[in-house]
KEZA-777616 format. One record per residue (C-alpha): residue number from 1; residue in three letters; chain; x negated, y, z negated. Coordinates in Angstrom, 3 decimals. Layout:
<pts>
k:NUM&r:ALA&c:A&xx:X&yy:Y&zz:Z .
...
</pts>
This chain:
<pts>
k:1&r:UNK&c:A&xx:-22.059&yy:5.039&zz:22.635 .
k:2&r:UNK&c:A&xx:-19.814&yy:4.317&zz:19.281 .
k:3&r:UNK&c:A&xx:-20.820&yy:5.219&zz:16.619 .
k:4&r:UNK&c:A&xx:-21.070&yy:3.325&zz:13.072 .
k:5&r:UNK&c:A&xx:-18.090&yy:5.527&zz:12.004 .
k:6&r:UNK&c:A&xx:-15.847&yy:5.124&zz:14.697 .
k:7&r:UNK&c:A&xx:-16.771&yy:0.756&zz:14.355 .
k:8&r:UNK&c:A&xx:-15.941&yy:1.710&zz:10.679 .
k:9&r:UNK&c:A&xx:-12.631&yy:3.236&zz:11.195 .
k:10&r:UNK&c:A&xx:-11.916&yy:0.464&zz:13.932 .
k:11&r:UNK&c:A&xx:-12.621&yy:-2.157&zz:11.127 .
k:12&r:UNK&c:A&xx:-9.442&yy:-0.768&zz:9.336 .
k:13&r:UNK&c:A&xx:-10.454&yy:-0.365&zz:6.171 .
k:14&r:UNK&c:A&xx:-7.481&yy:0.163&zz:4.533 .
k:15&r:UNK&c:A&xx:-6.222&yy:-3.531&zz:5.451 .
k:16&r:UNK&c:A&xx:-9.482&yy:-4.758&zz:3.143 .
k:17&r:UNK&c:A&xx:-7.343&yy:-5.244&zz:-0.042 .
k:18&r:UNK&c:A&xx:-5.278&yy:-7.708&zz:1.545 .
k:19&r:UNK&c:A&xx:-8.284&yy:-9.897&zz:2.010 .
k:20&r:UNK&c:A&xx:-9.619&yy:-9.252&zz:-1.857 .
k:21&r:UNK&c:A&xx:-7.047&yy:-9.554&zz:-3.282 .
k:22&r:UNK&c:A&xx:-6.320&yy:-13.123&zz:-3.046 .
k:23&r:UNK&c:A&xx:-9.673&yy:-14.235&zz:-4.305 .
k:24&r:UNK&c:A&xx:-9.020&yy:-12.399&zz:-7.218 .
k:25&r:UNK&c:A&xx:-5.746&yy:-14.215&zz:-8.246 .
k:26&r:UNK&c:A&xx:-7.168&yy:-17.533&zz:-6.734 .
k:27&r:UNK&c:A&xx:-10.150&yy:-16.871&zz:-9.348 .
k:28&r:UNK&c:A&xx:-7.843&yy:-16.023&zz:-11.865 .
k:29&r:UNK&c:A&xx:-6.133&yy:-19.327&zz:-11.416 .
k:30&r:UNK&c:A&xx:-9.126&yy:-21.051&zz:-11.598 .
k:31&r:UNK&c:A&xx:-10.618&yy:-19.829&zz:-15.218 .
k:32&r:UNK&c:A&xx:-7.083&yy:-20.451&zz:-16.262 .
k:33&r:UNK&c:A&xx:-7.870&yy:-24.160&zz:-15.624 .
k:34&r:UNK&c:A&xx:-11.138&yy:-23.272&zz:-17.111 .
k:35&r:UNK&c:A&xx:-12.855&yy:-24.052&zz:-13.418 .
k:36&r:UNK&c:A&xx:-14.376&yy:-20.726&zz:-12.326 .
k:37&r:UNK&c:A&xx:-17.481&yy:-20.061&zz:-10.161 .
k:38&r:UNK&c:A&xx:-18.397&yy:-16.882&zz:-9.416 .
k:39&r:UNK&c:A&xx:-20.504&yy:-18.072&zz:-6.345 .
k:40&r:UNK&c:A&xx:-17.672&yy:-19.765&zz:-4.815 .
k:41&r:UNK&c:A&xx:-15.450&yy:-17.119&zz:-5.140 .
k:42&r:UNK&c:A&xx:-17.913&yy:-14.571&zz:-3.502 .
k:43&r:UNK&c:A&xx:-18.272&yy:-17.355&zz:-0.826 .
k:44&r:UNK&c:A&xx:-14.440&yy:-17.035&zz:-1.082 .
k:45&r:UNK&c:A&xx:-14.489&yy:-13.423&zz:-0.712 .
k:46&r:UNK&c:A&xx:-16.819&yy:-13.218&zz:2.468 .
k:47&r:UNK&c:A&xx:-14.737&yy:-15.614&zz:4.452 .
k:48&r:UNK&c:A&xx:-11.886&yy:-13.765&zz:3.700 .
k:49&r:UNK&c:A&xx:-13.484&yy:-10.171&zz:4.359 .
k:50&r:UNK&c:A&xx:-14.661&yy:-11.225&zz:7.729 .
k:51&r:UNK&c:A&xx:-11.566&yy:-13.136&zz:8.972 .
k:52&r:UNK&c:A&xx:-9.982&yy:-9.626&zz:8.012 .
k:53&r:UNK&c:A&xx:-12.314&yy:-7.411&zz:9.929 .
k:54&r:UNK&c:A&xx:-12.226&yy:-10.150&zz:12.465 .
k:55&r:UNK&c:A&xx:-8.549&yy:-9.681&zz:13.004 .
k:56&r:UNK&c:A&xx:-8.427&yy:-5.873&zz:13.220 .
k:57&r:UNK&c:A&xx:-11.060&yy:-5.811&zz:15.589 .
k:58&r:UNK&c:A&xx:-9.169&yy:-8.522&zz:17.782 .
k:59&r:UNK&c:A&xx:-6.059&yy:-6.827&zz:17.644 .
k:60&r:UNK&c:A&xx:-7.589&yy:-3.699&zz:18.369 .
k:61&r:UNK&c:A&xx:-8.846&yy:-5.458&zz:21.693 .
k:62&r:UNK&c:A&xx:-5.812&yy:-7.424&zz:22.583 .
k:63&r:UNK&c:A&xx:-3.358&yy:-4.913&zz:22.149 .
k:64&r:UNK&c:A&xx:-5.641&yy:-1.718&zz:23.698 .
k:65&r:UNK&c:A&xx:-6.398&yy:-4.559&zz:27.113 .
k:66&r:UNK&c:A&xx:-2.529&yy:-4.543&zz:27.102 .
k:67&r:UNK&c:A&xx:-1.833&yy:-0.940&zz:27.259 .
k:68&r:UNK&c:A&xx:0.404&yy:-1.117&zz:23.836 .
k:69&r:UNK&c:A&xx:-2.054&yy:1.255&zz:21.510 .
k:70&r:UNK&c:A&xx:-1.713&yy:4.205&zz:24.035 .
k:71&r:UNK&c:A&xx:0.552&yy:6.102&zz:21.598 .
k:72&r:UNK&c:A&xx:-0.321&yy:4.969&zz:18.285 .
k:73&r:UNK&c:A&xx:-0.400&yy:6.892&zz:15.028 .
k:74&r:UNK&c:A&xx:-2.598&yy:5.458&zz:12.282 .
k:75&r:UNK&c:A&xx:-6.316&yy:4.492&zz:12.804 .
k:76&r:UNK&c:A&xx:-8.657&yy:5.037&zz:15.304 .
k:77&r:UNK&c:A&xx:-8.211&yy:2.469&zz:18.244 .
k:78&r:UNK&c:A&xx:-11.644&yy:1.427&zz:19.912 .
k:79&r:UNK&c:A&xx:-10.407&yy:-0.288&zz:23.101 .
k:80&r:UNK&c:A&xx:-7.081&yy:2.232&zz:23.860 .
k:81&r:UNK&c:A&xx:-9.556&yy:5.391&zz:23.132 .
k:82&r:UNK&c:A&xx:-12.521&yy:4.545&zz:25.089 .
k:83&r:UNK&c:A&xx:-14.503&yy:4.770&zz:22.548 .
k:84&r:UNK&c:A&xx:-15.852&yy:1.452&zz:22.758 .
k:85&r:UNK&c:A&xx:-15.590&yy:-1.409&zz:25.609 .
k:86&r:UNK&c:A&xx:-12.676&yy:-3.937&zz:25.401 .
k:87&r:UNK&c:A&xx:-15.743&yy:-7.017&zz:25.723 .
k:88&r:UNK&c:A&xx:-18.118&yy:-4.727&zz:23.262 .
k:89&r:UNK&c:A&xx:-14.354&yy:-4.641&zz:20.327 .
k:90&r:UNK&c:A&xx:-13.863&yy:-8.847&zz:21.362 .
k:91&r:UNK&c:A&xx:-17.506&yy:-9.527&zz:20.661 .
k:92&r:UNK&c:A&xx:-17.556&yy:-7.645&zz:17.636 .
k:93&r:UNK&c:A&xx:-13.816&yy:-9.958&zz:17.064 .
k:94&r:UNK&c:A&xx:-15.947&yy:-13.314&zz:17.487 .
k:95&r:UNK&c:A&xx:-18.639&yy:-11.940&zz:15.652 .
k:96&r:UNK&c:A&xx:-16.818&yy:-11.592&zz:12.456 .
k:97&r:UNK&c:A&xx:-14.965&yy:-14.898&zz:12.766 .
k:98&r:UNK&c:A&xx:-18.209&yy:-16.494&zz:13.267 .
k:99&r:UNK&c:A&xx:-19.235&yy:-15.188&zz:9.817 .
k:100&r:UNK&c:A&xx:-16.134&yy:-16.223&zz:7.962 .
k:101&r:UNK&c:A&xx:-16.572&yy:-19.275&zz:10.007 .
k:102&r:UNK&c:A&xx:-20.245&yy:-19.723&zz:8.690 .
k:103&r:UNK&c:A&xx:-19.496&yy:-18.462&zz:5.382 .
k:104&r:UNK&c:A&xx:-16.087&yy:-21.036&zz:5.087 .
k:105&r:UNK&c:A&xx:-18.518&yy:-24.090&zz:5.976 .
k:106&r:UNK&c:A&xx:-21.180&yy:-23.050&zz:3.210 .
k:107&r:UNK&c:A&xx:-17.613&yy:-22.875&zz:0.703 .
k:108&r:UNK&c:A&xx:-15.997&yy:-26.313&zz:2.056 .
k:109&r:UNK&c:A&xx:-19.437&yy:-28.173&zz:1.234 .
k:110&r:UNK&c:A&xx:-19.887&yy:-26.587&zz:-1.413 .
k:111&r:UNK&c:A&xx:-16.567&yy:-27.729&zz:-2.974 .
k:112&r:UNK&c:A&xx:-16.842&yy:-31.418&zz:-1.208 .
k:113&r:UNK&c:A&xx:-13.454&yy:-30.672&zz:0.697 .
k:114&r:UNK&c:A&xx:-14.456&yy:-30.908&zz:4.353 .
k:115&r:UNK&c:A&xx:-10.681&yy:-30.814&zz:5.390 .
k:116&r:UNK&c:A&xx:-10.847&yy:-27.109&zz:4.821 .
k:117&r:UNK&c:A&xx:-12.705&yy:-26.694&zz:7.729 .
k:118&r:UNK&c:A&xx:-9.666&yy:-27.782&zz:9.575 .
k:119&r:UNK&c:A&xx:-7.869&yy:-25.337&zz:7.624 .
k:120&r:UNK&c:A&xx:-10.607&yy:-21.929&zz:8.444 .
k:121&r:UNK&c:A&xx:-9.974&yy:-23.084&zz:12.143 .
k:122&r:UNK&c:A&xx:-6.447&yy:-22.685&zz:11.973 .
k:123&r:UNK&c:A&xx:-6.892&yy:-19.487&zz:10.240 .
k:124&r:UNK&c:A&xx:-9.241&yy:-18.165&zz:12.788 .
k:125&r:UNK&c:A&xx:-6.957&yy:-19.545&zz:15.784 .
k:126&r:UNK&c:A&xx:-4.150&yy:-17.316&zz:13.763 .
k:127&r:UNK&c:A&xx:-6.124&yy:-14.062&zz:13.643 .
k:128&r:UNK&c:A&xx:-6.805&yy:-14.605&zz:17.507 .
k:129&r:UNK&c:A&xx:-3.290&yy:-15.504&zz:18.859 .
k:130&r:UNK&c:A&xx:-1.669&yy:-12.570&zz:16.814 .
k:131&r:UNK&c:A&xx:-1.898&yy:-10.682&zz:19.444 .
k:132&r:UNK&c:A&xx:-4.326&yy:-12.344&zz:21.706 .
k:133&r:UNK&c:A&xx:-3.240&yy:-15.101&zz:24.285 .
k:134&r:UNK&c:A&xx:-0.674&yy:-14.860&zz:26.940 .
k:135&r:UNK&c:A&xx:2.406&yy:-15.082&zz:24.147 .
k:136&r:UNK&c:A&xx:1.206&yy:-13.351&zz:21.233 .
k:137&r:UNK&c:A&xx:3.047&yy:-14.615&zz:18.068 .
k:138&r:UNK&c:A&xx:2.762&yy:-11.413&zz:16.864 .
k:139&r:UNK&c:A&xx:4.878&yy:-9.874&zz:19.765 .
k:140&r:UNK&c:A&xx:7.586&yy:-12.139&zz:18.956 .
k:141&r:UNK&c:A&xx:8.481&yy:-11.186&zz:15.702 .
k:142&r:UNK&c:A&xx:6.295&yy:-13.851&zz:13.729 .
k:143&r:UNK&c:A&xx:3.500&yy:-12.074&zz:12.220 .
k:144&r:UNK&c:A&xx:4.874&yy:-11.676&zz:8.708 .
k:145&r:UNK&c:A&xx:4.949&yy:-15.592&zz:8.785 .
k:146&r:UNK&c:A&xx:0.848&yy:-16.068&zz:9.595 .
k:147&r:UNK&c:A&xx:0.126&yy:-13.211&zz:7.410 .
k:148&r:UNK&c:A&xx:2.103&yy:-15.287&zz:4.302 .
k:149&r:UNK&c:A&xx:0.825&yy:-18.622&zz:5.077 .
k:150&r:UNK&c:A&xx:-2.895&yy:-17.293&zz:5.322 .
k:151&r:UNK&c:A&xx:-3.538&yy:-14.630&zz:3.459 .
k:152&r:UNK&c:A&xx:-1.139&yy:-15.141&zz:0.958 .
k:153&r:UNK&c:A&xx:-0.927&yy:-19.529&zz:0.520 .
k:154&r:UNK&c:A&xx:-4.074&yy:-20.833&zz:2.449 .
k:155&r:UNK&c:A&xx:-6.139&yy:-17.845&zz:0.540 .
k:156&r:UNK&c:A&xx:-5.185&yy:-18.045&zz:-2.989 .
k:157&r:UNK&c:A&xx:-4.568&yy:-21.980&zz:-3.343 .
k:158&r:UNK&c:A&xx:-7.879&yy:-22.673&zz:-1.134 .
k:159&r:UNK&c:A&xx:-10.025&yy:-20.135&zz:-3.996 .
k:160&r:UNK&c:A&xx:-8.513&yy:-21.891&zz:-6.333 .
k:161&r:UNK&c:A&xx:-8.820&yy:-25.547&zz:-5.104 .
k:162&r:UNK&c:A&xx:-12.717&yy:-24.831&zz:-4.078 .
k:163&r:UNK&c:A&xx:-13.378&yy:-23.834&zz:-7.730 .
k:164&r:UNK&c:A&xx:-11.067&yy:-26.173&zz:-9.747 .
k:165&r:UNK&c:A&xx:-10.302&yy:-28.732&zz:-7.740 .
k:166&r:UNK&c:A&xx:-6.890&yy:-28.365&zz:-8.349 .
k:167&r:UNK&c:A&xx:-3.919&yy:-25.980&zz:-8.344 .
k:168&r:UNK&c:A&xx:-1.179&yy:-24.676&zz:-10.894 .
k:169&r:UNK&c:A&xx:2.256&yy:-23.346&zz:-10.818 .
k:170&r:UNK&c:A&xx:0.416&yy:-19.792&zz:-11.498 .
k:171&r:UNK&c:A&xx:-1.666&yy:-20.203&zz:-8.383 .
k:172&r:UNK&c:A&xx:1.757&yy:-20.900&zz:-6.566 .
k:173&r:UNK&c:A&xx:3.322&yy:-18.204&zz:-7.667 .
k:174&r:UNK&c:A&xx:0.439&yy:-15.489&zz:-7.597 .
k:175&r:UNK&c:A&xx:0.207&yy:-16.957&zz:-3.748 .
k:176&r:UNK&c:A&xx:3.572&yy:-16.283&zz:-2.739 .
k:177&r:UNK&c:A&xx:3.322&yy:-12.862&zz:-4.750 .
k:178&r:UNK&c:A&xx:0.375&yy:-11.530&zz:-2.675 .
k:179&r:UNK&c:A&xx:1.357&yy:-13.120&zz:0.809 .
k:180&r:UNK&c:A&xx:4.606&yy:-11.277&zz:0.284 .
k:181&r:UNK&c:A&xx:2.138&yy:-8.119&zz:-0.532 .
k:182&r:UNK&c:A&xx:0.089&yy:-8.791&zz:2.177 .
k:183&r:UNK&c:A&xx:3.513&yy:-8.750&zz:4.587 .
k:184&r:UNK&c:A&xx:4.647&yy:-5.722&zz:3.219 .
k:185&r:UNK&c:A&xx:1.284&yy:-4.215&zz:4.146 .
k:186&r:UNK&c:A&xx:1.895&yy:-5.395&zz:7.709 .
k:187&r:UNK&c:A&xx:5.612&yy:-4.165&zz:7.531 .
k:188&r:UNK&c:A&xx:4.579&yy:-0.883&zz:6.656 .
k:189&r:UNK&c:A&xx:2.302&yy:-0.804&zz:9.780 .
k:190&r:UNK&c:A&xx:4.763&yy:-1.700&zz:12.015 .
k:191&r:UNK&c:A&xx:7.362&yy:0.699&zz:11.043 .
k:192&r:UNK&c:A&xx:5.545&yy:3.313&zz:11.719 .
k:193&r:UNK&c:A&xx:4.840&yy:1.726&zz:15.276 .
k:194&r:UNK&c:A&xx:8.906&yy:1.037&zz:16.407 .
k:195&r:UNK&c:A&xx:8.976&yy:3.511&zz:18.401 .
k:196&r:UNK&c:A&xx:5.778&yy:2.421&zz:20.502 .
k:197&r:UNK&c:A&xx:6.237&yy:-1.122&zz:20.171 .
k:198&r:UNK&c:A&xx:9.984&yy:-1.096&zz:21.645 .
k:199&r:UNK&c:A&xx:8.965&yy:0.755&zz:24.592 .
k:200&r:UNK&c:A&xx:5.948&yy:-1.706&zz:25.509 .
k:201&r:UNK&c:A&xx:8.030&yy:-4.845&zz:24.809 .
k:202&r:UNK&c:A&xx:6.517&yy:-5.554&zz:21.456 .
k:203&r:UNK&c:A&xx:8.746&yy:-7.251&zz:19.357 .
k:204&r:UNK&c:A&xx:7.612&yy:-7.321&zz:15.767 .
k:205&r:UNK&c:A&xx:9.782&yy:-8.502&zz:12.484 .
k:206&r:UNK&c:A&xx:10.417&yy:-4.446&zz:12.110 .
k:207&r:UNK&c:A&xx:11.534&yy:-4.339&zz:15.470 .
k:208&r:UNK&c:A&xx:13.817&yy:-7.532&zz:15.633 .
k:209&r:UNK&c:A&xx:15.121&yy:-6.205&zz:12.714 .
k:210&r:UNK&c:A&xx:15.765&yy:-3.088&zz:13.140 .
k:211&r:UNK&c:A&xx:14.673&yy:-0.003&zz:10.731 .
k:212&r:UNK&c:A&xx:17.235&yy:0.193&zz:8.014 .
k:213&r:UNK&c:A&xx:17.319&yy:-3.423&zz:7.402 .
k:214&r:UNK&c:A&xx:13.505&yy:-3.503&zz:7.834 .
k:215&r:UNK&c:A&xx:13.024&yy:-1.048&zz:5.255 .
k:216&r:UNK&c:A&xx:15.052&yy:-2.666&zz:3.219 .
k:217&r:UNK&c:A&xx:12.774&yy:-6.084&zz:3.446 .
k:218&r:UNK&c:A&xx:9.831&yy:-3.363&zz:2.830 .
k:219&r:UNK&c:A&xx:11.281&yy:-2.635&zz:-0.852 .
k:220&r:UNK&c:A&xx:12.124&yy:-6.223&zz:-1.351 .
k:221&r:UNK&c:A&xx:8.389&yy:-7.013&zz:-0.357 .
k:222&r:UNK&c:A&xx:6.725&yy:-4.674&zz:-2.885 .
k:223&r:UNK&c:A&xx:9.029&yy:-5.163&zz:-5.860 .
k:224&r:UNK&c:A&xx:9.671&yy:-9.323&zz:-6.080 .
k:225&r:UNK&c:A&xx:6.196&yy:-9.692&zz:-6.244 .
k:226&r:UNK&c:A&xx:5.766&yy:-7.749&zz:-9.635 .
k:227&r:UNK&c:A&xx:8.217&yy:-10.293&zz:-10.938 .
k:228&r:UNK&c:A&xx:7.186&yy:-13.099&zz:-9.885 .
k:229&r:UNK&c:A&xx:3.828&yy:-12.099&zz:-11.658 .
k:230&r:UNK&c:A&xx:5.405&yy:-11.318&zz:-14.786 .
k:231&r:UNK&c:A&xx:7.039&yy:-14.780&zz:-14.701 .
k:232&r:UNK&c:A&xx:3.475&yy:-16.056&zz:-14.974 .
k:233&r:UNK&c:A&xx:3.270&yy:-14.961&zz:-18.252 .
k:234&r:UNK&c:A&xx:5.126&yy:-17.894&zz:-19.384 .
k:235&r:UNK&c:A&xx:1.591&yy:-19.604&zz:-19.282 .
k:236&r:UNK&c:A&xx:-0.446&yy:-17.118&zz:-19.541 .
k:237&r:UNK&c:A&xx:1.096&yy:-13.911&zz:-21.910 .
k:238&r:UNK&c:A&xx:-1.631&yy:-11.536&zz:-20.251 .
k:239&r:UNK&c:A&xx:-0.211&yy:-11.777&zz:-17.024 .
k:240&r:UNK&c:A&xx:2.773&yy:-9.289&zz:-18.149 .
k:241&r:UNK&c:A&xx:-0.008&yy:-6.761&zz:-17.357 .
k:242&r:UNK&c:A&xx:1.292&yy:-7.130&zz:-13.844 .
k:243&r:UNK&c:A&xx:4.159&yy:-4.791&zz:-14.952 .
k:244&r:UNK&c:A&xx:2.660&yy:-1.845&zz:-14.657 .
k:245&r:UNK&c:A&xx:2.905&yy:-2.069&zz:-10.812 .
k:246&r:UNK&c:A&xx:6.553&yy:-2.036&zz:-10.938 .
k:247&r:UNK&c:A&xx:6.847&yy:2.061&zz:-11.113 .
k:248&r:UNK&c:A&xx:4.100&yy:2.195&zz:-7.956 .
k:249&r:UNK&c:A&xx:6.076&yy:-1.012&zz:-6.109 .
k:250&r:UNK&c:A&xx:9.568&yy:1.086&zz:-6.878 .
k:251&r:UNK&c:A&xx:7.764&yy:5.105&zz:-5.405 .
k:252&r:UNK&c:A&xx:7.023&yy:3.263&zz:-2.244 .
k:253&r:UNK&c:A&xx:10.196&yy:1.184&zz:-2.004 .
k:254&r:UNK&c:A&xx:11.837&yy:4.788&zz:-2.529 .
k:255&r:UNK&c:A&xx:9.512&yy:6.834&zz:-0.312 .
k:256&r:UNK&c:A&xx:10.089&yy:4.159&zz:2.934 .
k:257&r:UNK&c:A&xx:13.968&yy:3.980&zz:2.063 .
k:258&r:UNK&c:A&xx:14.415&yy:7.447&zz:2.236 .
k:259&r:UNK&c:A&xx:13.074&yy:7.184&zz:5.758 .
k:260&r:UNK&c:A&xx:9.188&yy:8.514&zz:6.319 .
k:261&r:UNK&c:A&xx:8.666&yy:7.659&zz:9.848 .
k:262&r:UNK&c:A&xx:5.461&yy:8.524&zz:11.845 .
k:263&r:UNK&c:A&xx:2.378&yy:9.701&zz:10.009 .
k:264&r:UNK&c:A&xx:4.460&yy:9.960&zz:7.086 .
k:265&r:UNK&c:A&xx:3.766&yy:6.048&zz:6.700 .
k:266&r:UNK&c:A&xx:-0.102&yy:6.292&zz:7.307 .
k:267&r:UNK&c:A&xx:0.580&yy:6.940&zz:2.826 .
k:268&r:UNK&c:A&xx:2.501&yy:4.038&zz:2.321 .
k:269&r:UNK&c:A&xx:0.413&yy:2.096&zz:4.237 .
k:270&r:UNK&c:A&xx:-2.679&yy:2.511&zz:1.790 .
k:271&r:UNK&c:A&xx:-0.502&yy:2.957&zz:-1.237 .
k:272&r:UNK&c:A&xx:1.076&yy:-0.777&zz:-0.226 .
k:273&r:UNK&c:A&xx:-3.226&yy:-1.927&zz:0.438 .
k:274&r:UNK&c:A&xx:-3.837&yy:-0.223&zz:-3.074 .
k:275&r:UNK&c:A&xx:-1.080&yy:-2.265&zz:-4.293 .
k:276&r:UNK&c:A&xx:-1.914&yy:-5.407&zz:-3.661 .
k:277&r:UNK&c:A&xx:-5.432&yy:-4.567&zz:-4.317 .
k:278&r:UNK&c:A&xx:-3.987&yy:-3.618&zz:-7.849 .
k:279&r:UNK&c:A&xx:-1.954&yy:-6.759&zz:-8.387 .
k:280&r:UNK&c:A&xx:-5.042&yy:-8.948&zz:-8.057 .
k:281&r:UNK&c:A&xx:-6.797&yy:-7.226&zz:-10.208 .
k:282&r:UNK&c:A&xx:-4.257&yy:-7.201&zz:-12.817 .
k:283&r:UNK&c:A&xx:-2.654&yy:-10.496&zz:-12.375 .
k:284&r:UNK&c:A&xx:-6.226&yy:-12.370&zz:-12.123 .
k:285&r:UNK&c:A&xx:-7.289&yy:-10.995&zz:-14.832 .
k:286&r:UNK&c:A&xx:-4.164&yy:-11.652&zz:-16.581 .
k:287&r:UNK&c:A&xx:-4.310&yy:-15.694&zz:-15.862 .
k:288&r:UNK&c:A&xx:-8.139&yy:-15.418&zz:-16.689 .
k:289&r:UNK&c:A&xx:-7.302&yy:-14.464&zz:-20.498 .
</pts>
């Protein structure tokens, strides 16, 4: 039987920032424009916890039914370990959707903008065909691209929009800064599976790439970010506190160009979560002044 721990550790919890993060700059936007609602953007922040979870647990399932987590570094795998049963990891998958599905309807009404519905669907049909269907976007090298639309556009703009109403160019710009934050997280991740993922076929960004030049997107990932949140400040002076990141953003960029491999990247993948979890903070509270 699995145990809460071992569901815990399948959950990824290290991949959590990337969903909290968001919120907190789409907040941030919002009491800029002098629109904030703290229930709406803890409505905000369940929908994006669970599609989160949601996701880990479904690629957990798709990729263990496909043999591809056999080797894996990292955290625990449910489905490739046996610890739990591929249908027992998918129902836990649909479970979690259903709540950020639940929890998205409650937000959409809330705000009067049923069209976002449309928009949580899509979202949810993203975190599934990642790596679940018969031609997995995510085995083809397009992850980073549904990881930057959704948890970096749809997730700050649509906080944002369900509190205010409206958007500005700081919610723009703190969007593209964390979905290039959250792709560096997923960057980092599948670096440290090349090795695995070219010998099952899988053909993520890091792969297609190859590992120098990936690594060199990795850096690129975690520093413009830091910038593009300073260049906030031209609205909003506080926002400069997003500077402080830069030494972090430059130790990683340093630490994955001088080639960690392996375990050695199990770090920089929770120093790149801590990150972004770290630029939210700072750069929503920096638009909220």
């Amino acid at each position: 039987m699995t145990t809460p721990q071992e569901w815990l550790a399948g959950a990824r919890p290290r991949t959590l920032p990337a969903a909290a993060a968001p919120v907190l700059v789409g907040t941030g936007a919002a009491a800029q424009l002098g629109e904030a609602r703290i229930g709406r953007a803890l409505l905000a922040l369940g929908v994006a916890l669970a599609l989160q979870v949601g996701v880990n647990y479904a690629n957990d399932y798709s990729d263990g039914v496909r043999g591809t987590d056999v080797d894996r570094v990292g955290p625990m795998r449910l489905t490739a370990s046996g610890a739990a049963r591929p249908s027992e990891v998918r129902n836990a998958a649909f479970a979690a959707f259903g709540l950020s599905a639940v929890l998205g309807l409650w937000l959409a009404l809330a705000a009067g903008a049923w069209w976002l519905i449309g928009v949580g669907a899509l979202a949810i049909a993203a975190g599934w065909f990642y790596t679940g269907g018969k031609r997995p976007y995510g085995y083809l090298g397009l992850g980073e691209v549904g990881v930057f639309v959704f948890f970096g556009l749809v997730a700050v703009l649509g906080t944002t929009y369900t509190q205010a109403g409206r958007v500005s160019w700081q919610a723009w710009l703190g969007a593209v800064g964390v979905g290039l934050l959250a792709c560096a997280l997923l960057m980092a991740n599948n670096l440290r599976d090349v090795p695995t993922d070219v010998l099952v076929g899988k053909r993520t960004l890091a792969v297609r790439l190859g590992e120098t030049r990936a690594r060199r997107v990795y850096a690129a990932l975690v520093i413009v970010p830091v910038l593009l949140g300073a260049v906030c400040a031209a609205g909003s002076p506080w926002a400069l506190l997003v500077l402080v990141l830069l030494a972090p953003a430059l130790v990683l960029a340093v630490v994955v160009q001088l080639g960690a491999r392996g375990r050695a990247l199990v770090p920089v993948l929770a120093g790149t979560g801590m990150l972004e979890l770290a630029y939210g903070v700072l750069l929503g509270l920096g638009l909220a002044l």
